[in-house]
C-alpha positions as CSV (number, residue, x, y, z in Angstrom):
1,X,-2.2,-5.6,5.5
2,X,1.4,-6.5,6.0
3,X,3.2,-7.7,3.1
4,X,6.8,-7.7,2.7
5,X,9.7,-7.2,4.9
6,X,12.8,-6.6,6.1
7,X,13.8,-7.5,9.3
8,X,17.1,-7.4,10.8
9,X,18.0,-9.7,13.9
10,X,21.1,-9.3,15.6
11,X,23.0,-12.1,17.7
12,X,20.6,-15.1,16.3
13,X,20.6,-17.2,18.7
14,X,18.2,-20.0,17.1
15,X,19.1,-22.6,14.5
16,X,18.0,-23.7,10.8
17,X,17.2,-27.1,11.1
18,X,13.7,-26.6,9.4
19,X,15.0,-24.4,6.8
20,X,16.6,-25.4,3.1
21,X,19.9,-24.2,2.5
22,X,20.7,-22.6,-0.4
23,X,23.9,-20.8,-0.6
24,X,27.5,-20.5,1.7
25,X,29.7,-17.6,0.3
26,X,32.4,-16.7,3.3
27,X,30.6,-14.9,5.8
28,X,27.4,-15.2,4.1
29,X,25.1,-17.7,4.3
30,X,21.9,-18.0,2.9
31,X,18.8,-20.3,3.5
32,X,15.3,-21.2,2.8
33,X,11.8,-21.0,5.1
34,X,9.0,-23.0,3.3
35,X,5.8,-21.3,3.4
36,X,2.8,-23.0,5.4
37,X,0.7,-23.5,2.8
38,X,-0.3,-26.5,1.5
39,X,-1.2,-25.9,-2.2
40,X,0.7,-22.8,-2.9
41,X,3.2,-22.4,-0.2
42,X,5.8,-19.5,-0.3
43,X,9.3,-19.2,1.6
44,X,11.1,-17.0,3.4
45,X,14.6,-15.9,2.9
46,X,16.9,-15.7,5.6
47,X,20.6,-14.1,5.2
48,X,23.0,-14.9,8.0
49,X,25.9,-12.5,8.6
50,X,28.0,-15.4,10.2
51,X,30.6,-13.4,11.8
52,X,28.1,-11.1,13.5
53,X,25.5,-13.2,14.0
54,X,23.0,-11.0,12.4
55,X,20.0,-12.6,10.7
56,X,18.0,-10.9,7.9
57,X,14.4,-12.2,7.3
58,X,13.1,-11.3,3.9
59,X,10.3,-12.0,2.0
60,X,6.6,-11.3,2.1
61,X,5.5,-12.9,5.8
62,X,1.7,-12.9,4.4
63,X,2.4,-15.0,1.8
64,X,4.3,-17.0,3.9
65,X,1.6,-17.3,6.1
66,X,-1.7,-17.6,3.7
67,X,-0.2,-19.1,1.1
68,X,0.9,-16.8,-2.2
69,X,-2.5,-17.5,-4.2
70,X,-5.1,-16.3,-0.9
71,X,-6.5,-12.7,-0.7
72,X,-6.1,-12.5,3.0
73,X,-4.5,-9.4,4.8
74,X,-3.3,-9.7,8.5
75,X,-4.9,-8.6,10.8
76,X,-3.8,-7.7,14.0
77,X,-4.3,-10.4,15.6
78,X,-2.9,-13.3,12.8
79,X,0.2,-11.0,12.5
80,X,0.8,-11.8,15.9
81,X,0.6,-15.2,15.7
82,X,2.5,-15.4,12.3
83,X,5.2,-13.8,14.0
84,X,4.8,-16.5,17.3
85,X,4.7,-19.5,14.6
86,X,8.0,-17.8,12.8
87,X,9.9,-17.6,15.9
88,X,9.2,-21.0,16.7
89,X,10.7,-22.7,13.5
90,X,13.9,-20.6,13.9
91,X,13.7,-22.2,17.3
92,X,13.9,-18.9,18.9
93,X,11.7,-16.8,21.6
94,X,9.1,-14.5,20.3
95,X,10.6,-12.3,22.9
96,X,14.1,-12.4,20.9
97,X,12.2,-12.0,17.4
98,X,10.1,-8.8,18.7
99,X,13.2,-7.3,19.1
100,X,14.3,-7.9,15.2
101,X,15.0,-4.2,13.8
102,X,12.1,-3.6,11.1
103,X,14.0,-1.9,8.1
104,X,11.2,-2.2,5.2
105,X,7.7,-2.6,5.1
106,X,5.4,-3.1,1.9
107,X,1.6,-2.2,3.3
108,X,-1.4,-2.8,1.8
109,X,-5.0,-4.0,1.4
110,X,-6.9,-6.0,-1.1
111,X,-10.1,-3.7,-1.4
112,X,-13.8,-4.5,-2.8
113,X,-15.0,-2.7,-5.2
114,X,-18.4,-2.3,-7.4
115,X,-16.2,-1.4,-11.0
116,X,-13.5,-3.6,-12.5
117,X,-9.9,-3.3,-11.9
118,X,-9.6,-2.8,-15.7
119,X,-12.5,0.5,-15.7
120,X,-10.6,1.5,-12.2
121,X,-7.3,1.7,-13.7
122,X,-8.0,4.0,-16.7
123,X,-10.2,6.2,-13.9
124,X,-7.0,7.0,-11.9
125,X,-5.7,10.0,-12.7
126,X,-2.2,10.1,-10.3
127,X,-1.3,9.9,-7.3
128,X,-0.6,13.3,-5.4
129,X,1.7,15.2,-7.7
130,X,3.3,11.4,-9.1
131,X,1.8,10.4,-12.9
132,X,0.8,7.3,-13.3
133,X,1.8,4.4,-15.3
134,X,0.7,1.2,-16.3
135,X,2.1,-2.1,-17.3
136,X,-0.4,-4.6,-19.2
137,X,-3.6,-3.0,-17.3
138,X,-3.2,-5.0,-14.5
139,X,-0.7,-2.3,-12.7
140,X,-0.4,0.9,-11.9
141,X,2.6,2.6,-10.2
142,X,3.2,6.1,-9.5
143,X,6.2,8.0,-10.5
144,X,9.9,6.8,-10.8
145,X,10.0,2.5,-9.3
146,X,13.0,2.7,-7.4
147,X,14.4,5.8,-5.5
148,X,17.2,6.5,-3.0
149,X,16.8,7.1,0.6
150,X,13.1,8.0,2.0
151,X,11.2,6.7,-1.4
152,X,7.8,6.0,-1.0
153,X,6.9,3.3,-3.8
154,X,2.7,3.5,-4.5
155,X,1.3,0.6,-6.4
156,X,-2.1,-0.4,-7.2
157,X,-2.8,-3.7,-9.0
158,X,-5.6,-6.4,-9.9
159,X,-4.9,-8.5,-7.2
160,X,-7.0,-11.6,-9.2
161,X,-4.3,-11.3,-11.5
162,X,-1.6,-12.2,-9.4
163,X,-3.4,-14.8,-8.2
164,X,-3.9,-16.9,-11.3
165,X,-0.5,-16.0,-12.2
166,X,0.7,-17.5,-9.5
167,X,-1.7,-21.2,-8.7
168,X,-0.4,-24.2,-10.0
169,X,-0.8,-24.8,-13.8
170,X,-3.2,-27.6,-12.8
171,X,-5.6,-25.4,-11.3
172,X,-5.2,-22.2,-12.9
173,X,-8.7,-22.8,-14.9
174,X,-10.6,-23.9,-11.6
175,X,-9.2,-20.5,-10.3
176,X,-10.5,-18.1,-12.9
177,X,-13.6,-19.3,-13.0
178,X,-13.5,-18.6,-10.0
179,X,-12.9,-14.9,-10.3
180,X,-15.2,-14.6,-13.2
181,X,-17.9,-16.1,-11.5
182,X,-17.1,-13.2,-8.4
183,X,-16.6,-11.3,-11.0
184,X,-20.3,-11.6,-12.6
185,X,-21.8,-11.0,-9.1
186,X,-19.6,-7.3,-9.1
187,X,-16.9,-8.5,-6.9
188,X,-13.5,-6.9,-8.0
189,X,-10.3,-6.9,-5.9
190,X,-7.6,-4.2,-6.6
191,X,-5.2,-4.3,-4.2
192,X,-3.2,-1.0,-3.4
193,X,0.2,-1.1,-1.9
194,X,2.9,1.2,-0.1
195,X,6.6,-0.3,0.0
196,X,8.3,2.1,2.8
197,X,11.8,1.5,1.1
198,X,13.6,2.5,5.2
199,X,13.5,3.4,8.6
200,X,13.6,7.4,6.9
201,X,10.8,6.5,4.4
202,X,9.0,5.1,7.7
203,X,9.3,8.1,9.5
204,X,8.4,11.0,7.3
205,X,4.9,9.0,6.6
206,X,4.1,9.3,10.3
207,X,5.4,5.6,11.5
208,X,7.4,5.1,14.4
209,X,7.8,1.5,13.9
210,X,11.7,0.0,14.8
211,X,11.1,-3.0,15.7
212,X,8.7,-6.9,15.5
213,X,7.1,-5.6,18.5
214,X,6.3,-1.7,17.3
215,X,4.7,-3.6,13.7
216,X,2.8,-5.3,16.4
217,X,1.5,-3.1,18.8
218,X,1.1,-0.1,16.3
219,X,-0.9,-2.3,13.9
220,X,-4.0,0.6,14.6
221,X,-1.4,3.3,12.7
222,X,-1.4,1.4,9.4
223,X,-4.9,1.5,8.9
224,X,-4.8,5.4,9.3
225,X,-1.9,5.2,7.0
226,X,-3.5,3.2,4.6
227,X,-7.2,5.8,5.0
228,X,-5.1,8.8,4.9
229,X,-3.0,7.8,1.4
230,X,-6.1,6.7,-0.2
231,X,-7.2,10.5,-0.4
232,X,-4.3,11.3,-2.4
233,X,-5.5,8.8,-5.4
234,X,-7.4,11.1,-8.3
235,X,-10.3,9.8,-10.3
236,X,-11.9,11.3,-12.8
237,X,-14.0,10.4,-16.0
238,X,-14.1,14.1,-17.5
239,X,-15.2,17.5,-15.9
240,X,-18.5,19.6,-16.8
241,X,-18.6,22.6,-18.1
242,X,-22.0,24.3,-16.4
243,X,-23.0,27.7,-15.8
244,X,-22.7,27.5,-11.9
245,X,-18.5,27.3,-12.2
246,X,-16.8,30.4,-11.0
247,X,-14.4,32.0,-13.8
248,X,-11.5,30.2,-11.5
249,X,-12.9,27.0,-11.6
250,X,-14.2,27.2,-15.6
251,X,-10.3,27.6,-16.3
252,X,-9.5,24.7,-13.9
253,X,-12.2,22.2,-15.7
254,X,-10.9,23.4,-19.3
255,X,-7.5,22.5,-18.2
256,X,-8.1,19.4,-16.8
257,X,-10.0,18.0,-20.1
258,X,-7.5,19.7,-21.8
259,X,-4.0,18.3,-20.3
260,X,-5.1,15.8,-17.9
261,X,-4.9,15.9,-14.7
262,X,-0.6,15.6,-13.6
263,X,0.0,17.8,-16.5
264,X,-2.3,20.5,-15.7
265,X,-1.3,20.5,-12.0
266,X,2.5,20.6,-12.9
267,X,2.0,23.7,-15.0
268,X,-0.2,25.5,-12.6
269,X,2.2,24.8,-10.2
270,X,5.2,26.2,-12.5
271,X,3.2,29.5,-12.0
272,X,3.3,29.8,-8.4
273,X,5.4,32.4,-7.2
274,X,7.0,33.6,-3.2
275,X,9.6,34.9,-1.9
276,X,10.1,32.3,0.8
277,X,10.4,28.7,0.5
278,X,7.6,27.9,3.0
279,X,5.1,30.2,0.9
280,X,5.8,28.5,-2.3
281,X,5.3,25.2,-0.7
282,X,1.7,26.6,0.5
283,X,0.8,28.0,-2.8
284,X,1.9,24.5,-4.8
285,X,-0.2,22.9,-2.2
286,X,-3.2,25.3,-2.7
287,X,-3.4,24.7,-5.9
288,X,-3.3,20.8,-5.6
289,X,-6.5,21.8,-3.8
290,X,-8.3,24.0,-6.2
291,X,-7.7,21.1,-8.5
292,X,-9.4,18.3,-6.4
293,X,-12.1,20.7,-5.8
294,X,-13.0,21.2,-8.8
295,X,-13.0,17.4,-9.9
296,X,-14.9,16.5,-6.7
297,X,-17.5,19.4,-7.3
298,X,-17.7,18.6,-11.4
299,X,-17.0,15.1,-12.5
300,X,-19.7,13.6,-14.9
301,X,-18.7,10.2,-14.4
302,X,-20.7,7.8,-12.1
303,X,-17.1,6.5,-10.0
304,X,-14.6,8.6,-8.9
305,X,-12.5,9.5,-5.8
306,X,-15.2,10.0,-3.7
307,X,-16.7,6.6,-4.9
308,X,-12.8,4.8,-4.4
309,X,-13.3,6.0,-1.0
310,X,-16.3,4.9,-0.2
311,X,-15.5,1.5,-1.1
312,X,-12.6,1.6,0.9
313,X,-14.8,2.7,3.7
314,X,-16.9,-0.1,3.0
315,X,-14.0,-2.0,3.4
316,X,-12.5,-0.7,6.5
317,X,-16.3,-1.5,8.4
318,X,-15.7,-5.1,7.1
319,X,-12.1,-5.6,8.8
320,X,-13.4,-3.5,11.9
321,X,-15.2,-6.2,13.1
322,X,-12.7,-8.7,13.5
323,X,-9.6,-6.3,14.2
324,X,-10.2,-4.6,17.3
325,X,-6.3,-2.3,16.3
326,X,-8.8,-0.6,13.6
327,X,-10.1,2.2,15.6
328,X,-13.1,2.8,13.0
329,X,-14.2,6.3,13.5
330,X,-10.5,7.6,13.9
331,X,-9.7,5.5,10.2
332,X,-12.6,6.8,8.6
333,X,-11.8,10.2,9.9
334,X,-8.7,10.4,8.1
335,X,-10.4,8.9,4.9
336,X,-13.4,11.0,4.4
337,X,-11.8,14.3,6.0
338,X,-8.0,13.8,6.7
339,X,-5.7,14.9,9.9
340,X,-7.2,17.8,11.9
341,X,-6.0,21.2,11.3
342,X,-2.6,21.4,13.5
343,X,-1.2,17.6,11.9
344,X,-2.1,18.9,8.0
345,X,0.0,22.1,8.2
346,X,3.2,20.0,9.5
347,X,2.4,17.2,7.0
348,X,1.8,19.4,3.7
C-alpha cells in the first residue's frame, strides 16, 4: 500500500558502508541503497545534510523491498519488517528510524478487476470535481500534476504496464505472456495511487501520521483512506433516458450525455448561488450529489462505480485475511456508504 517516501532523520547516527556513493557537493552528500531484489532490484536514495546530520531517505520503500517488477503492497506487517531490515543496513536502531519525520507519502493498491485497464480507463469519468487525463491509455491523472502546498496528486494506472516496462530486456517476453495469459483468465490489475505531496496535504485528508512509527501503527487509517477516496472515482458508460426520471433528473441525464460528466458538473455548479461562503460550499456539494445519483440510478452500462467498488471490496476481503490493521467492516463502511453523518459535514 505504501509506495514512495520521504523521510527525514535528524542526527544520523548510523553509517553507509552498504550503500554506493554517488555524489559529495559541500555539505551535501548523496548516496545509494540497493534494493533487495535479486532480479529486478531497486535503490534507495539517501541525502545527508552533513553539517546537521540530517538524513533524507527517498525513494519508493516497496520497491525497495519487493523488487520494482512484483505486484505486492505492504501490508502491515512486511512494512514493519521493511523498515527493521532498513534500519539495520544504515546500521542504526529501529528505535532511532521510527522517529524519522514522515514528510511525503505516495499510497496505493494494485486492485483486481473483472474489465481491462484499457475498457476501465475510458469508463472513468473524473475524479471528484478534477477532469481526467490520459497519457498512452495506460494512465490516468486527475487535474493539474504538480501543485503547491497541500496538493493531493490522484493517479490510476495499468500496473502490468509498468511492470514489463520495467523487467530486464531478457525477460520482458516471459513476462507478458505472463499477463496475457492472467489476462485471458479476466485478471486485470489497475493500480490507483495518492501522492500526499506534505505534512499539510497529510492532514487535511484525515492522517495524522509524523513519523516511521505513526506510518506503522496507523497502517488501519490508510485502508479507510484508500475505501473512502475510491467513492470519489465516476464511471459511467452513458445514462438512460426512461419514463421513471423526475423532470430534475431528465435534465441531469441530458446533460451528462450531452457535456460529460466534469463539464456538466462545472456548469451546474457556476449556477449555484448564497449569500454566505458556507452555503455555497453546500449547494456545490449538493449538486455533486444529484449528479452521482443520477449516474448510479441510470447508467446502461454493465461496469461502473458501483461495480469499481465492488471489486475493490473484493479486494479489501482478500488483504483482510492476512493484515489484521484492516479493520474490514469499518473499511468497507467507508467504501460502500462513507463517514457517518457528524465526519461528512466537516469533511465536504
Amino acid at each position: 500500500m505504501i509506495d514512495n517516501l520521504t523521510i527525514r532523520l535528524e542526527g544520523f547516527s548510523g553509517s553507509f558502508e552498504n550503500c554506493e556513493r554517488v555524489k559529495e557537493n559541500g555539505n551535501i552528500a548523496i548516496y545509494r541503497l540497493k534494493g533487495l531484489s535479486l532480479t529486478t532490484p531497486h535503490p534507495l536514495a539517501l541525502i545527508l545534510a552533513k553539517r546537521s546530520g540530517t538524513l533524507y531517505i527517498v525513494n519508493s520503500l516497496r520497491k525497495w523491498y519487493y523488487g520494482r517488477a512484483s505486484l505486492l503492497d505492504f501490508t502491515s506487517g512486511t512494512l514493519l519488517r521493511a523498515f527493521k531490515l532498513l534500519a539495520g543496513r544504515l546500521k542504526i536502531s529501529y528505535e532511532e528510524l521510527s522517529r524519522g519525520r514522515v514528510t511525503q507519502v505516495e499510497a496505493g493498491l494494485n486492485l483486481r478487476t473483472r474489465i481491462s485497464c484499457q475498457r476501465l480507463f475510458g469508463l472513468i469519468a473524473g475524479y471528484k470535481t478534477r477532469p481526467r487525463n490520459s497519457i498512452r491509455n495506460e494512465t490516468l491523472y486527475f487535474g493539474d500534476r504538480t501543485r503547491g502546498v497541500g496538493y493531493k496528486k490522484v493517479m490510476l494506472y495499468d500496473k502490468t504496464a509498468e511492470i514489463v516496462a520495467k523487467t530486464p530486456l531478457r525477460k520482458r517476453f516471459r513476462q507478458e505472456e505472463i499477463f496475457e495469459v492472467l489476462a485471458r483468465h479476466g485478471y486485470f490489475f489497475p493500480r490507483y495511487e495518492f501522492k500526499l505531496a506534505d505534512r499539510q496535504a497529510l492532514s487535511q485528508n484525515g492522517l495524522d501520521i509524523r513519523t516511521v512509527s505513526d506510518l506503522v501503527a496507523r497502517y488501519g487509517e490508510l485502508y479507510r483512506f484508500l475505501a473512502r477516496e475510491a467513492r470519489n472515482f465516476v464511471l459511467f458508460e452513458r445514462i438512460g433516458i426512461t419514463e421513471r426520471m423526475t423532470p430534475k433528473e431528465r435534465l441531469i441525464a441530458e446533460g451528462l450525455n450531452e457535456y460529460g460528466y466534469t463539464e456538466y458538473l462545472e456548469r451546474c455548479r457556476e449556477t449555484c448561488r448564497s449569500r454566505t461562503v458556507k452555503g455555497l460550499k453546500s449547494a456545490r456539494y449538493k449538486v455533486r450529489k444529484d449528479l452521482i445519483r443520477v449516474i448510479d440510478r441510470y447508467d446502461t452500462g454493465n461496469y461502473g462505480s458501483r461495480q469499481f467498488r465492488i471489486d475493490l471490496g473484493r479486494n479489501l476481503v482478500r488483504i483482510s485475511k492476512h493484515d489484521p490493521a484492516l479493520n474490514l467492516t469499518e473499511t468497507l463502511r467507508e467504501l460502500f456508504i462513507g463517514r457517518p453523518a457528524s465526519n461528512n459535514k466537516r469533511n465536504k
